[in-house]
N, C-alpha and C positions, 0 to 999 in steps of 0.2 A: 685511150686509157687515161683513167684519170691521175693524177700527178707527170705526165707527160710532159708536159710546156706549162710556163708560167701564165702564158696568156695566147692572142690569136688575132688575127687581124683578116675580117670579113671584108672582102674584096666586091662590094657592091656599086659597079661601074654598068652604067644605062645611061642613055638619055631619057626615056622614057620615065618620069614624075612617079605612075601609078606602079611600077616596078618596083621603082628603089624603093616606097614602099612594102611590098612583097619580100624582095629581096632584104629588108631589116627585120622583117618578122618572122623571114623564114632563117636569120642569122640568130635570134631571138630564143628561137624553140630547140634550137639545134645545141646550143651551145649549152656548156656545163656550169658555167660562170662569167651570168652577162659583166659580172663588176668585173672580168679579167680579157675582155671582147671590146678590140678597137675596131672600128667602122673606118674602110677606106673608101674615099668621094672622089671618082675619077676623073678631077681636074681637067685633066689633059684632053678628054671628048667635051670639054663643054663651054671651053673657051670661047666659042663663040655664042653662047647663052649665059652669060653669067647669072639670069634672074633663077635659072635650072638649077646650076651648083648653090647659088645660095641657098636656095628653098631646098635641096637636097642635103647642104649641110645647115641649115637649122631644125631639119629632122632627125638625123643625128643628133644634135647636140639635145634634142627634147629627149631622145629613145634611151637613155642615161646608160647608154654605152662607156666603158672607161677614156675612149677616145674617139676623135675625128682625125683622120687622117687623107690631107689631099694630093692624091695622085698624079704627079705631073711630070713629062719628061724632060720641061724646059722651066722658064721662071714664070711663077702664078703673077708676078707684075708685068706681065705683057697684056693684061686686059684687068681692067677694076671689079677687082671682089672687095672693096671696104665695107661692102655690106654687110659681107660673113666676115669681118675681123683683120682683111689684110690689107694693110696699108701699102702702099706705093712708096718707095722711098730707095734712096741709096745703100740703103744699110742692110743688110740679108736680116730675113726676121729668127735667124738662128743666131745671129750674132749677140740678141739678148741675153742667150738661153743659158 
């Protein structure tokens, strides 16, 4: 129902490239208000492909989703994604925020 929630966060975790595709488009058409539709990228399965999470969060970030959000049950600096934006460093990247 519409006025329900302020916004929504589409839980599109694959490893599979040509899904999370699908899977954004079918968050896409479903949704009431893509500008209120954050996109979750399931970090946590793709650790050991980092070139996958990136290319899956720079689809995101193009799908003009209100966010990217990556899903992980441990710290995304145990393997380098500076590609997609996260630095490696001592300092949690919330610490900025």
């Amino acid at each position: 129902e519409k006025g329900l929630a302020d916004g929504v966060l589409a839980m599109c975790y694959t490893l599979e490239e040509d899904r999370f595709g699908r899977l954004l488009e079918d968050a896409r058409e479903k949704a009431w208000d893509w500008s209120r539709t954050g996109i979750g990228v399931g970090a946590y399965a793709l650790l050991d492909k980092p070139e996958v999470f990136i290319r899956q969060w720079e689809a995101c970030e193009a799908s003009g989703a209100r966010s990217c959000v990556a899903l992980h049950y441990g710290s995304l600096l145990e393997r380098d994604f500076s590609e997609a934006g996260f630095q490696n460093s001592s300092v949690s990247p919330s610490a900025d925020a």
